[in-house]
Structure formats: structure tokens, C-alpha cells
Biopython code that builds the backbone (N, CA, C, O; Angstrom):
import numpy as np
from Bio.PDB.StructureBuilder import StructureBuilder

atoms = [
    (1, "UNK", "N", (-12.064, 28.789, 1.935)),
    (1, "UNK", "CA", (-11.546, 27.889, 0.928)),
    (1, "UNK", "C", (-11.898, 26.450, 1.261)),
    (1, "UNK", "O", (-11.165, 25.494, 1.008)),
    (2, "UNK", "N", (-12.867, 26.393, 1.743)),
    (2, "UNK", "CA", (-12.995, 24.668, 2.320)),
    (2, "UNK", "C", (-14.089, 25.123, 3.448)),
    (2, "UNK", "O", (-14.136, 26.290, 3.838)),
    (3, "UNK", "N", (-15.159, 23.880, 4.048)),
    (3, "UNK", "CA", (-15.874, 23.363, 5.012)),
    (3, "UNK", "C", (-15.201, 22.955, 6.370)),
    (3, "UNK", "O", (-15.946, 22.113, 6.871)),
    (4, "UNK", "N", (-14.522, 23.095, 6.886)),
    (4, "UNK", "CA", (-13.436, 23.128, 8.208)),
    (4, "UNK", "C", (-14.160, 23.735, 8.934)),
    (4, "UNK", "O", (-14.249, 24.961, 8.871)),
    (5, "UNK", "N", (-15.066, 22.751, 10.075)),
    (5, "UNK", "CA", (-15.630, 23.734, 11.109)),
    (5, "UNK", "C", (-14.679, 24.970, 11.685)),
    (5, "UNK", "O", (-15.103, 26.125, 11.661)),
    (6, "UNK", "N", (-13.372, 24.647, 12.201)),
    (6, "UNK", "CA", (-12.700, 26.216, 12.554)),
    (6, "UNK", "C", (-12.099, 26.910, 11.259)),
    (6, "UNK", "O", (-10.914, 27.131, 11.010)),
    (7, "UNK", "N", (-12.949, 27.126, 10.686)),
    (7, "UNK", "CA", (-12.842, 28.310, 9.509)),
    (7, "UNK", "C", (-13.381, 28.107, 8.146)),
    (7, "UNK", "O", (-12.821, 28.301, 7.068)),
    (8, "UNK", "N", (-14.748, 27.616, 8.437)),
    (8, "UNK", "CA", (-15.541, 27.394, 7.629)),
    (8, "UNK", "C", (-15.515, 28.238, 6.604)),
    (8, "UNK", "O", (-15.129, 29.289, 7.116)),
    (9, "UNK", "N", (-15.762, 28.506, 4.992)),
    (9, "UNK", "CA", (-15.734, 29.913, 4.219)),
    (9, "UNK", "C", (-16.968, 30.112, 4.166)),
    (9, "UNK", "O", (-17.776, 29.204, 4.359)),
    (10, "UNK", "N", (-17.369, 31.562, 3.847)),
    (10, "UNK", "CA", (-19.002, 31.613, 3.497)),
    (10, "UNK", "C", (-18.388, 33.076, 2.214)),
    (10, "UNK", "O", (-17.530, 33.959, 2.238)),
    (11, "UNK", "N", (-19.768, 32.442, 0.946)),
    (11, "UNK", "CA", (-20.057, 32.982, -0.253)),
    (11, "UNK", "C", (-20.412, 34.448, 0.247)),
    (11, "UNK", "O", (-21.471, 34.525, 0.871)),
    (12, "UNK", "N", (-19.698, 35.614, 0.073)),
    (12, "UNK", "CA", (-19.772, 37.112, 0.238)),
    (12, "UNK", "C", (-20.996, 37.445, 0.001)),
    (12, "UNK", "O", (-21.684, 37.998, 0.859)),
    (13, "UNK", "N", (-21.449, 37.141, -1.240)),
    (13, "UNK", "CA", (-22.743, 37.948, -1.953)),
    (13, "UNK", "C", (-23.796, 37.578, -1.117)),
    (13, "UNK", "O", (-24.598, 38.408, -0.688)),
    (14, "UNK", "N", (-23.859, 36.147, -0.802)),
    (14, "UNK", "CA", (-25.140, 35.705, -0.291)),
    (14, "UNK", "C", (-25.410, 35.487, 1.149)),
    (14, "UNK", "O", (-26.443, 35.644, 1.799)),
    (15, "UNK", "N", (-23.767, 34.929, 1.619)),
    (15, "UNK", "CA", (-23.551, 34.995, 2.851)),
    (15, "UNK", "C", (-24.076, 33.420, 3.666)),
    (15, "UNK", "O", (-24.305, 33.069, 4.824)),
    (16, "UNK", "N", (-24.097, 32.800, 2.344)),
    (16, "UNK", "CA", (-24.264, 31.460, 1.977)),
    (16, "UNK", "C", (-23.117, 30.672, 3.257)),
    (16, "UNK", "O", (-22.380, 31.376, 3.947)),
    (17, "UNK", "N", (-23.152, 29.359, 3.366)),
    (17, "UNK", "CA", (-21.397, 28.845, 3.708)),
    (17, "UNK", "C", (-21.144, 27.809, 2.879)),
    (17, "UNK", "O", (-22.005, 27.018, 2.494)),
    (18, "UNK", "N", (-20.026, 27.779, 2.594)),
    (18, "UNK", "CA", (-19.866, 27.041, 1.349)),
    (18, "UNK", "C", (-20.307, 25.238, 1.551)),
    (18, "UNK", "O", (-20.791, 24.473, 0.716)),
    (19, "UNK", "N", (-20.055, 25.075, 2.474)),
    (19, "UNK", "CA", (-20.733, 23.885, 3.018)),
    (19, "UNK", "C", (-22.307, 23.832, 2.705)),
    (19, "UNK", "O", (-22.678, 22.702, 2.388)),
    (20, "UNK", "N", (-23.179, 24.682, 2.724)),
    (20, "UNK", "CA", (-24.402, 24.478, 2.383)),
    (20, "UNK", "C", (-24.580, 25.299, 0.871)),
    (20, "UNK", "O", (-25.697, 25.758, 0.632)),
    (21, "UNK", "N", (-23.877, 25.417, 0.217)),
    (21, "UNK", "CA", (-23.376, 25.965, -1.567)),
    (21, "UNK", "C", (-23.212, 24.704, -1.869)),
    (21, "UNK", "O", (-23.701, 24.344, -2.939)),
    (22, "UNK", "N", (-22.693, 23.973, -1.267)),
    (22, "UNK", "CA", (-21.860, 22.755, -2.063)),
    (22, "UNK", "C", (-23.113, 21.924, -1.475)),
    (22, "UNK", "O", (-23.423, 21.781, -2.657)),
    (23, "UNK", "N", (-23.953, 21.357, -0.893)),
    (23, "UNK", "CA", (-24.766, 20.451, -0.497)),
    (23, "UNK", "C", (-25.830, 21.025, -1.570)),
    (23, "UNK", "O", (-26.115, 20.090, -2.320)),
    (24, "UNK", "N", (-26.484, 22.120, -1.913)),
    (24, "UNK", "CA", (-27.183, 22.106, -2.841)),
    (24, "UNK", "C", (-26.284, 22.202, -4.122)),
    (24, "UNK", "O", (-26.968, 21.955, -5.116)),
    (25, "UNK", "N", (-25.197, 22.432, -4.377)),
    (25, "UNK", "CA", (-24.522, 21.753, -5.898)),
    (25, "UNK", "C", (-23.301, 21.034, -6.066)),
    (25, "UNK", "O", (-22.198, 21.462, -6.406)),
    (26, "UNK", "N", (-23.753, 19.601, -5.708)),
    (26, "UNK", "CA", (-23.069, 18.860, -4.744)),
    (26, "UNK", "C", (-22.295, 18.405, -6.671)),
    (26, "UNK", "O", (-21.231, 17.789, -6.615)),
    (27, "UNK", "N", (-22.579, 18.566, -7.438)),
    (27, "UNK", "CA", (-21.419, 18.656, -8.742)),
    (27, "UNK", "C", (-20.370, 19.485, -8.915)),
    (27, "UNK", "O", (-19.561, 19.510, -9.843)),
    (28, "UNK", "N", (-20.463, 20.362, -7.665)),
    (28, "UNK", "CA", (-18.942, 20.975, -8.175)),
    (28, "UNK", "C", (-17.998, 20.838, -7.866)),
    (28, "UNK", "O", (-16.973, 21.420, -8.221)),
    (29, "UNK", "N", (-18.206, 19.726, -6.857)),
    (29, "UNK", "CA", (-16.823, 19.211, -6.403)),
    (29, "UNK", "C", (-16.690, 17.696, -7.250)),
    (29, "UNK", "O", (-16.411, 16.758, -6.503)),
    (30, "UNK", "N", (-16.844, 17.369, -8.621)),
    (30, "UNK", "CA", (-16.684, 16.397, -9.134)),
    (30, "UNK", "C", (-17.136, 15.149, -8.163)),
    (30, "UNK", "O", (-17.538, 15.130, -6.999)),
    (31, "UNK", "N", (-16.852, 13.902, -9.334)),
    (31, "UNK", "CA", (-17.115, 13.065, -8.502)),
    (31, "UNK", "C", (-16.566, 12.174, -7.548)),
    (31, "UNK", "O", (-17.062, 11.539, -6.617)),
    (32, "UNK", "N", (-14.907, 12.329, -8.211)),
    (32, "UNK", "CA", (-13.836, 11.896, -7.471)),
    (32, "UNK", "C", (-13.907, 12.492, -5.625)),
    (32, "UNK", "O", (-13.953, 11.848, -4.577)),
    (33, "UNK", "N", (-13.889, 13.754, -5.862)),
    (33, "UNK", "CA", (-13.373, 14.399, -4.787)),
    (33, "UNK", "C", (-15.232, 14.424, -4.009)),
    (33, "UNK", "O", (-15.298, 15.158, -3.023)),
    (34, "UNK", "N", (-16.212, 13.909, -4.291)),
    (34, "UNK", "CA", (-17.565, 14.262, -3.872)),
    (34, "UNK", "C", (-17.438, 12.644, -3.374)),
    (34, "UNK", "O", (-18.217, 12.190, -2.535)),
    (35, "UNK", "N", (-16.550, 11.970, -3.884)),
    (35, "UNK", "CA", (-16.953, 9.973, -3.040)),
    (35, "UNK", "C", (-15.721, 10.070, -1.410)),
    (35, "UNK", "O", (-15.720, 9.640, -0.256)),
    (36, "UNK", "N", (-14.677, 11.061, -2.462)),
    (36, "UNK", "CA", (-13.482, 10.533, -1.107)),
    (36, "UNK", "C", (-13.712, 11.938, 0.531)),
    (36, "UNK", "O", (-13.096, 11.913, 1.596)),
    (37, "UNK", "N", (-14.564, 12.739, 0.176)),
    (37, "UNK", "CA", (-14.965, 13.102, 1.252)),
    (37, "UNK", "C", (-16.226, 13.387, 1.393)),
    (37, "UNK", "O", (-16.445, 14.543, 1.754)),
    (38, "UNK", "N", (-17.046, 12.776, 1.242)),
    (38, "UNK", "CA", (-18.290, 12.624, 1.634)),
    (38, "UNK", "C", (-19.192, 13.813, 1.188)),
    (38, "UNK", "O", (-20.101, 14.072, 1.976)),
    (39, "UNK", "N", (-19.100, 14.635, -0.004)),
    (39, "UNK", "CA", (-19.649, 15.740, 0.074)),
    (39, "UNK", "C", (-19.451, 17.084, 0.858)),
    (39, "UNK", "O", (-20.224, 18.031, 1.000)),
    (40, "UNK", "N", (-18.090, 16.862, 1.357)),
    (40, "UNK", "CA", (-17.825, 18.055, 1.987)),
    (40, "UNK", "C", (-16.683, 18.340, 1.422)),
    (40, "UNK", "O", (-16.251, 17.640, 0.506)),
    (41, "UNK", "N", (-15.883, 19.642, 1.985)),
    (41, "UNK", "CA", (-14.321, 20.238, 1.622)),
    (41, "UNK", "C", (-13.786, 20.086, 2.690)),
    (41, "UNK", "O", (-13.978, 21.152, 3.274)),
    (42, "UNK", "N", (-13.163, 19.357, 3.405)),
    (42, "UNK", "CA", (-12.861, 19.825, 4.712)),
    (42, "UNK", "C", (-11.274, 20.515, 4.915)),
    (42, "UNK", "O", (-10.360, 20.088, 5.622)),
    (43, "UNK", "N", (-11.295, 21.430, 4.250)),
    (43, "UNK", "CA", (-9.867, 22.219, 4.454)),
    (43, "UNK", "C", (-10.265, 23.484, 4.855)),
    (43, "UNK", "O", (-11.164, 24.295, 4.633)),
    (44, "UNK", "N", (-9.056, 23.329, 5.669)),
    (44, "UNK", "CA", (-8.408, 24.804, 6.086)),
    (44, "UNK", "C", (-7.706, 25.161, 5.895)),
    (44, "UNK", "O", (-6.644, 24.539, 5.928)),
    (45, "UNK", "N", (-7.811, 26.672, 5.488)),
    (45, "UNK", "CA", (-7.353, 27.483, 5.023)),
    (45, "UNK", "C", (-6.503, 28.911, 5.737)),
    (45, "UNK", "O", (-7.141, 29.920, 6.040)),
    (46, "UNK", "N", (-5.100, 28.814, 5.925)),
    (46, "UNK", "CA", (-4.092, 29.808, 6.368)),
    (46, "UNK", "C", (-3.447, 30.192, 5.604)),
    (46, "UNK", "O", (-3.147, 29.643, 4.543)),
    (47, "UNK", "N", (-2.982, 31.611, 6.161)),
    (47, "UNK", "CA", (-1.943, 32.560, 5.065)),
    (47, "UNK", "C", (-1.073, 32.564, 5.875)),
    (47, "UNK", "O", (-1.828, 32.304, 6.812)),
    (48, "UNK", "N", (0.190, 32.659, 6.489)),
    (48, "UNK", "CA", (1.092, 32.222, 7.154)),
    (48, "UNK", "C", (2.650, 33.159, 6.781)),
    (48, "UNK", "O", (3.395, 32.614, 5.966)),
    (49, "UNK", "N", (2.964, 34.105, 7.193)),
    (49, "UNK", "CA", (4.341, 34.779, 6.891)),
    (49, "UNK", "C", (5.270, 34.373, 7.392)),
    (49, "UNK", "O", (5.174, 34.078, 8.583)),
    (50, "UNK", "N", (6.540, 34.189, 6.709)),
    (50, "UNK", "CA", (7.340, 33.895, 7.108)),
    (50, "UNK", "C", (8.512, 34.662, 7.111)),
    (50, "UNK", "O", (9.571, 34.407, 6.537)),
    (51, "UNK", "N", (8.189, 35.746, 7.897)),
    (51, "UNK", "CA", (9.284, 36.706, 7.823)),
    (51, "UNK", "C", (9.978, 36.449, 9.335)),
    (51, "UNK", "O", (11.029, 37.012, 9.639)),
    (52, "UNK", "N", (9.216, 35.462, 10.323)),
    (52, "UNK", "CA", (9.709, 34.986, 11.210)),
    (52, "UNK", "C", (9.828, 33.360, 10.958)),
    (52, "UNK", "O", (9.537, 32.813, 9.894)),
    (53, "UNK", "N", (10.290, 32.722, 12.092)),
    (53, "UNK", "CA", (10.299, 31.270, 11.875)),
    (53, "UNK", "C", (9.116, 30.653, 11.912)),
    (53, "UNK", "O", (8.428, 31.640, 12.176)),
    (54, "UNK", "N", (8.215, 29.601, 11.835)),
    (54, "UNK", "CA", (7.589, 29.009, 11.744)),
    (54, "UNK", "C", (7.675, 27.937, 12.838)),
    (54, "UNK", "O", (8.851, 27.636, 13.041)),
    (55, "UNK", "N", (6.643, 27.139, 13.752)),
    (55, "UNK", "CA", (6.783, 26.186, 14.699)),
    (55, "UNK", "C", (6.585, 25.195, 13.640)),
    (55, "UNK", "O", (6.212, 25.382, 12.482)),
    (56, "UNK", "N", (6.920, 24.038, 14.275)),
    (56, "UNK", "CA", (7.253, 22.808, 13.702)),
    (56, "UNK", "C", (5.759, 22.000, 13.752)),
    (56, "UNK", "O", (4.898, 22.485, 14.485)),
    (57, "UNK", "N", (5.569, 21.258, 13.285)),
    (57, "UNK", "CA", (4.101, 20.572, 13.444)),
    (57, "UNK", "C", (3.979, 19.265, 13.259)),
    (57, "UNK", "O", (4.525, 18.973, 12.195)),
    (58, "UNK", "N", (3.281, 17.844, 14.070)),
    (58, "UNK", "CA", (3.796, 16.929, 13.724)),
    (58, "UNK", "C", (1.883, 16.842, 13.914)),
    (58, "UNK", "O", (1.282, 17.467, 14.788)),
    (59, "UNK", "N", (1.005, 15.655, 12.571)),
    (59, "UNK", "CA", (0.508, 15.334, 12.375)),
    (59, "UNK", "C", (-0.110, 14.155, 12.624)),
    (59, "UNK", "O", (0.292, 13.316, 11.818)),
    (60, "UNK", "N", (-1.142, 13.589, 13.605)),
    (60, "UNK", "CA", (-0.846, 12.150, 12.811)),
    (60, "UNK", "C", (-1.447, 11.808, 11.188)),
    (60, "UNK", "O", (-1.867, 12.655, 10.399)),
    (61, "UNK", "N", (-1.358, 10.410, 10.970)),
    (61, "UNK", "CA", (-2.091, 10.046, 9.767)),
    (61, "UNK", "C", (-4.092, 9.988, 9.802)),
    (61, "UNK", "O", (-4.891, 10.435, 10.626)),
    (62, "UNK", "N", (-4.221, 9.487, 8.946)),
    (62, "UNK", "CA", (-5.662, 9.792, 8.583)),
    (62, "UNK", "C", (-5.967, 8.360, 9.771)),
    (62, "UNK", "O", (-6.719, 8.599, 10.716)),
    (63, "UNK", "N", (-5.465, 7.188, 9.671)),
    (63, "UNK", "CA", (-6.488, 6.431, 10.911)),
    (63, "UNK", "C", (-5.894, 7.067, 12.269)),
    (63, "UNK", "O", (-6.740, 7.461, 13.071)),
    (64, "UNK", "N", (-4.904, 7.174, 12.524)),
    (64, "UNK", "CA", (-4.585, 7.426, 14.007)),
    (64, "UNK", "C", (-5.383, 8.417, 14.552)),
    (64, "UNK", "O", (-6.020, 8.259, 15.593)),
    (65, "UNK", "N", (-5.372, 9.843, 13.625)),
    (65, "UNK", "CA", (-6.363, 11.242, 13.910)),
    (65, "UNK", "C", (-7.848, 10.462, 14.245)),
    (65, "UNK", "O", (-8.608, 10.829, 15.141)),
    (66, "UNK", "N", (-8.102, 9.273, 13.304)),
    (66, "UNK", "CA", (-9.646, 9.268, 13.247)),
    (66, "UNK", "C", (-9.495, 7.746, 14.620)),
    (66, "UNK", "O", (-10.536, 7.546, 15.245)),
    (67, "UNK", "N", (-8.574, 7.052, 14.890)),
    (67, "UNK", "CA", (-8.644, 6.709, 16.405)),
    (67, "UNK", "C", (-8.297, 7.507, 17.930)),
    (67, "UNK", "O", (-8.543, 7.152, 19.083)),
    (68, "UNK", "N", (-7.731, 8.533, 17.472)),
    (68, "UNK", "CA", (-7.489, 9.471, 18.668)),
    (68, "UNK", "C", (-8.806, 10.523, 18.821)),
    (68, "UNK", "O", (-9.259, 11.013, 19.855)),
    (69, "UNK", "N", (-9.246, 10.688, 17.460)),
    (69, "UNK", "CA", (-10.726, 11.130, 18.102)),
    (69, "UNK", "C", (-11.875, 10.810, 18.748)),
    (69, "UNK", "O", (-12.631, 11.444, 19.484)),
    (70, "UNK", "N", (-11.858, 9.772, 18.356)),
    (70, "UNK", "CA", (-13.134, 7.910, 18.942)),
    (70, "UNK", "C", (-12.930, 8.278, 19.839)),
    (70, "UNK", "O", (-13.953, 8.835, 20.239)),
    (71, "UNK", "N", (-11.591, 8.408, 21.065)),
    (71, "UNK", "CA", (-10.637, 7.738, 21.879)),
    (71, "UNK", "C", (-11.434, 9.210, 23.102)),
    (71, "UNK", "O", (-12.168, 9.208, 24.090)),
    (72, "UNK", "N", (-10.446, 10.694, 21.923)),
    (72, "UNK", "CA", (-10.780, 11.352, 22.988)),
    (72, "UNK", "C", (-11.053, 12.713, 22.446)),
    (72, "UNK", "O", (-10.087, 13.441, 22.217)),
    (73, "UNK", "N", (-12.159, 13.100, 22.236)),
    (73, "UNK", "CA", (-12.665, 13.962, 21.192)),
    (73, "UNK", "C", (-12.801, 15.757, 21.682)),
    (73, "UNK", "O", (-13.283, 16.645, 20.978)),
    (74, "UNK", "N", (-12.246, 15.905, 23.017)),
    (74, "UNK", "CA", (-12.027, 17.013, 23.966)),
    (74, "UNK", "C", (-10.819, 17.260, 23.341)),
    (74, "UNK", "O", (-10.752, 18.398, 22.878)),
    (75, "UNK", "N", (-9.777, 16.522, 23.164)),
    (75, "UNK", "CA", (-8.700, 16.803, 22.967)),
    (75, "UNK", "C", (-7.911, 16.573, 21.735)),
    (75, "UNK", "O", (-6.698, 16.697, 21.562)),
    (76, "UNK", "N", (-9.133, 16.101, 20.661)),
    (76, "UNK", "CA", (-8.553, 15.566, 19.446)),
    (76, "UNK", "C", (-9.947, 16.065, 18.554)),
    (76, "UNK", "O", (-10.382, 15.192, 17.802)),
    (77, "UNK", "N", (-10.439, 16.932, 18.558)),
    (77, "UNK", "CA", (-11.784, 17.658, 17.818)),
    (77, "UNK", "C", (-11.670, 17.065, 16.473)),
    (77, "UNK", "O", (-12.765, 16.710, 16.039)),
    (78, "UNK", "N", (-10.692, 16.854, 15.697)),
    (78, "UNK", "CA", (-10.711, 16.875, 14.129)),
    (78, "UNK", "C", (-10.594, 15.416, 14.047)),
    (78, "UNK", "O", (-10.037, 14.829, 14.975)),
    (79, "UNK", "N", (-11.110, 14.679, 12.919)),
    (79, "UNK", "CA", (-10.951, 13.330, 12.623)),
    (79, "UNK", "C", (-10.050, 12.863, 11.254)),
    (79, "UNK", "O", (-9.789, 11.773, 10.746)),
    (80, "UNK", "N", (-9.754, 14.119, 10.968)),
    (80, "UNK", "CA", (-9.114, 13.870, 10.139)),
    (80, "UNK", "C", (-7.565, 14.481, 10.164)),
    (80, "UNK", "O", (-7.054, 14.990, 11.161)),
    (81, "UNK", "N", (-6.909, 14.326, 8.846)),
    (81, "UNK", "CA", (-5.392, 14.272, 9.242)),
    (81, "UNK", "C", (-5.076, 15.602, 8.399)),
    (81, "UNK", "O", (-5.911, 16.200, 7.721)),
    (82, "UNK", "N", (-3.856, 15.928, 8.542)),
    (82, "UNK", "CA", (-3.845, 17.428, 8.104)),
    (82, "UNK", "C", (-2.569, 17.565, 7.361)),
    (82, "UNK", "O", (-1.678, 18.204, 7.920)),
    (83, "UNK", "N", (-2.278, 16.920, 5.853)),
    (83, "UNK", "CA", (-1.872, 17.429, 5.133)),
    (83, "UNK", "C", (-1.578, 19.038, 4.903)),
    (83, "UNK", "O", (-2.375, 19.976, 4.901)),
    (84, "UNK", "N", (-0.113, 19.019, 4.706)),
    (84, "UNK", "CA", (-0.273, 20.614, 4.635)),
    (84, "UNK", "C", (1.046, 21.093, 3.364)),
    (84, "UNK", "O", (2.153, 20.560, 3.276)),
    (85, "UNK", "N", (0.500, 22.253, 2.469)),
    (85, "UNK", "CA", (1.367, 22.251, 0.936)),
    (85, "UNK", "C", (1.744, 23.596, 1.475)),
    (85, "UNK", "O", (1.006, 24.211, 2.244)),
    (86, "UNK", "N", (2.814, 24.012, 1.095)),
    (86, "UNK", "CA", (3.182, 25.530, 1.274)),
    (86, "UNK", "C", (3.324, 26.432, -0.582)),
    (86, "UNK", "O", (3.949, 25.990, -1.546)),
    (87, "UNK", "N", (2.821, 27.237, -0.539)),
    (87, "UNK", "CA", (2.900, 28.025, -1.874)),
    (87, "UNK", "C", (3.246, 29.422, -1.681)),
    (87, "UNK", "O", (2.419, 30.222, -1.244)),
    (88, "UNK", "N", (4.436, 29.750, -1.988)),
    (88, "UNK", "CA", (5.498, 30.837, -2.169)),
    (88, "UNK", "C", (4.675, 31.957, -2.918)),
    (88, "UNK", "O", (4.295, 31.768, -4.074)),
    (89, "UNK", "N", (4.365, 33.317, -2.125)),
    (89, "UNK", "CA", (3.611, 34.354, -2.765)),
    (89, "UNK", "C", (4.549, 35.043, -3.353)),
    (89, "UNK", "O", (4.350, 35.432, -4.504)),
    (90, "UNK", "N", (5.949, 35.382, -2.589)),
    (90, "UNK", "CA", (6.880, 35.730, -3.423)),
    (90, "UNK", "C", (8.002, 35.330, -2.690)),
    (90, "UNK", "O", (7.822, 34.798, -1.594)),
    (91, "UNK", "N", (9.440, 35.549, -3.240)),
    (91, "UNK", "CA", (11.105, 35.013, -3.197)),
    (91, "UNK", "C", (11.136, 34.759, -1.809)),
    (91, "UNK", "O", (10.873, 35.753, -1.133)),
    (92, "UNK", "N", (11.344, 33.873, -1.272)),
    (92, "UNK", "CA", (11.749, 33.450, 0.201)),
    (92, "UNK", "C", (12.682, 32.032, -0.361)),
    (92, "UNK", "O", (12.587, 31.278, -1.329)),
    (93, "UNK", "N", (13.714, 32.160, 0.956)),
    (93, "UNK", "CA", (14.384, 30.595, 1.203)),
    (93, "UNK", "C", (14.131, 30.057, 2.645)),
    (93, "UNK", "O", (14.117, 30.562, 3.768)),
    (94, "UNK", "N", (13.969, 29.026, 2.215)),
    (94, "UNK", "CA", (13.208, 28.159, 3.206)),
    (94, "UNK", "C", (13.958, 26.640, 3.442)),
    (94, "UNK", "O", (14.433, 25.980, 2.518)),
    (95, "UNK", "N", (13.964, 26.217, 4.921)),
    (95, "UNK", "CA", (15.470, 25.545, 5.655)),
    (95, "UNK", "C", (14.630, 24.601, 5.633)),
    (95, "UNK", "O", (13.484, 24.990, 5.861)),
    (96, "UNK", "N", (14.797, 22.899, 5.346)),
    (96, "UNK", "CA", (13.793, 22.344, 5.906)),
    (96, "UNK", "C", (14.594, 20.726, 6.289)),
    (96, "UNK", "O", (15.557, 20.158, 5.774)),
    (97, "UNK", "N", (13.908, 20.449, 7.141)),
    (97, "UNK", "CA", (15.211, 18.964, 7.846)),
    (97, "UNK", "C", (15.634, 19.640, 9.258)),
    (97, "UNK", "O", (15.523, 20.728, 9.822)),
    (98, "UNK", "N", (16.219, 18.275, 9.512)),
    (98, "UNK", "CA", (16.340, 18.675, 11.157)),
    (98, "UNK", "C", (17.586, 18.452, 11.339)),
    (98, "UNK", "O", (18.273, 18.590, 10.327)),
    (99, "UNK", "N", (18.137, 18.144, 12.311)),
    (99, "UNK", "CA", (20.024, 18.123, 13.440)),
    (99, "UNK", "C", (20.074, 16.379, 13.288)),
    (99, "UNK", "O", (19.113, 15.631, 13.468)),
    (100, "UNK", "N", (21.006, 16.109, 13.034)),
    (100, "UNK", "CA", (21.212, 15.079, 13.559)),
    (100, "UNK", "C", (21.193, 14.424, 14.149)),
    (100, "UNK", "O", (21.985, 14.683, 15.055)),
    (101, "UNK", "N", (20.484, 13.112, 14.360)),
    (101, "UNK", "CA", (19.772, 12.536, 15.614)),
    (101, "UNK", "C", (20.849, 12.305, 16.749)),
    (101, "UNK", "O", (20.652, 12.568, 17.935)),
    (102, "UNK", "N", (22.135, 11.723, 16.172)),
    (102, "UNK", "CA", (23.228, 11.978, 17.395)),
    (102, "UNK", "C", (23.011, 13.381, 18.188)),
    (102, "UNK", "O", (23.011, 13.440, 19.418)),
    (103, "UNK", "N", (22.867, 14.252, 17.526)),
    (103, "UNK", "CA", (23.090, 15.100, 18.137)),
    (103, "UNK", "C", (21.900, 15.990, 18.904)),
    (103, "UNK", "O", (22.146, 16.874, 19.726)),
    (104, "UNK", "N", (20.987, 15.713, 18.612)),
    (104, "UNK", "CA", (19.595, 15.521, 18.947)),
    (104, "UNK", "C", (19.435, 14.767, 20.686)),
    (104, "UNK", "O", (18.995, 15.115, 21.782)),
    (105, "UNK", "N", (19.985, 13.766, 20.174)),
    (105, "UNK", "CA", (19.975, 13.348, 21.454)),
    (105, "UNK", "C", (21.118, 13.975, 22.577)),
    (105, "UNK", "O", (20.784, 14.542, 23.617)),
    (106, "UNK", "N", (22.363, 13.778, 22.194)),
    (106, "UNK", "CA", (23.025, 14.854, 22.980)),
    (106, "UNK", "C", (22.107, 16.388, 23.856)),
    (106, "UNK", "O", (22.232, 16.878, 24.978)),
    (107, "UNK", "N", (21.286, 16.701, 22.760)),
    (107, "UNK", "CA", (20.801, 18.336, 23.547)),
    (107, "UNK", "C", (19.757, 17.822, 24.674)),
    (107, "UNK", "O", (19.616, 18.440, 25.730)),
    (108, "UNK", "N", (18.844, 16.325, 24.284)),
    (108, "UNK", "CA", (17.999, 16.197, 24.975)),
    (108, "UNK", "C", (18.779, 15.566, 26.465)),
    (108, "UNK", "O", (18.310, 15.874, 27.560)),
    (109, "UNK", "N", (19.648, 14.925, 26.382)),
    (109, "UNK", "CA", (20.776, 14.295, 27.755)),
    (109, "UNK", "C", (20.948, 15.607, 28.409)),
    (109, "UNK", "O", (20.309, 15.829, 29.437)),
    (110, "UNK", "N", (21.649, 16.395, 27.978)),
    (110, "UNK", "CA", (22.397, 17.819, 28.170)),
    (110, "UNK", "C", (20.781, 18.717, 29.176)),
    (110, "UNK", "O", (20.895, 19.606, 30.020)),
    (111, "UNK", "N", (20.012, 18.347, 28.889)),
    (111, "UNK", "CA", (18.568, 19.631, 29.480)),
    (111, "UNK", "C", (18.246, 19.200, 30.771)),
    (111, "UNK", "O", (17.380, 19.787, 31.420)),
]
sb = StructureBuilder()
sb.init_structure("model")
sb.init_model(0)
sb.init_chain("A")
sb.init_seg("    ")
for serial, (resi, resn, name, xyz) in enumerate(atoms, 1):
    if name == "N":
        sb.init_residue(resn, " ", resi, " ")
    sb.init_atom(name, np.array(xyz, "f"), 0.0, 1.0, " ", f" {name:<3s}", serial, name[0])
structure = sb.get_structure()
């Protein structure tokens, strides 16, 4: 579903990767979305169940990712920042927010 070196997609039939699909028909990603990333897709793409909990994930933004990579690129591979949408395949409830920072801090004193 996207150009993301760790999980690049490639076209079944041809066995194409969509990264080089989209460089020879560099119109199908309009023109909006063909100026703000350079001719590429760079998403990745997960299916993710949540019939267990989920780890928490903290991001940085689009310059910090793209100064922590300059910085140190062993340990920061991606330059970009990682927006992430969740879409419900079917009925789940889902908890989202954290403890109270009072109390937050309490657990971290307490360890």
C-alpha cells in the first residue's frame, strides 16, 4: 500500500514495485500528493489485531525525525514522521488517554 523501504508493495501480476509503477505513471498519484512527497508513497502499511493490547508509540514530528536522522541514521533509518489512522474492520471498543499525571508520577517515585 505505499513505497516504505520496510514494506515496500509490489504489483502481483507483474511483480512490478509500486515505487517503480508509480515512477513510470507518476499521474496517479495526482499532483498535490506527487509535489508533497516527491513522487513517492512512503507509507506503511499494517494490519494490527486487537484482541490483545496494543504498545503505546510515541513519534517524533516531521523535522525532529528528519534531524534525528542527519544526526544518527543507524538508529533513526526513517526521515520521516509516522502519522498513524486506525480503521475498525469490525465492533471493537477501544480505551484511549492515559492516568493522571499526579499519579503517573507517583508510580514512577514508587519503582
Amino acid at each position: 500500500m505505499g513505497t516504505h523501504p520496510r514494506g515496500a508493495s509490489v504489483i502481483a501480476k507483474t511483480n512490478t514495485s509500486l515505487e517503480q509503477w508509480i515512477s513510470q505513471n507518476p499521474e496517479c498519484l495526482g499532483s498535490k500528493v506527487m509535489e508533497r512527497f516527491s513522487g513517492k508513497l512512503p507509507f506503511l502499511f499494517k494490519v494490527l489485531s486487537v484482541n490483545i493490547s496494543l504498545s503505546i508509540q510515541a513519534h517524533p514530528n516531521k523535522a525532529l525525525a528528519e534531524e534525528l536522522h542527519r544526526r544518527d541514521a543507524a538508529h533513526y533509518a526513517d526521515s520521516n514522521h509516522k502519522p498513524e489512522m486506525a480503521i475498525a474492520l469490525s465492533a471493537f471498543e477501544g480505551l484511549c488517554g492515559f492516568r493522571p499525571a499526579a499519579e503517573i508520577a507517583e508510580h514512577l517515585q514508587s519503582e
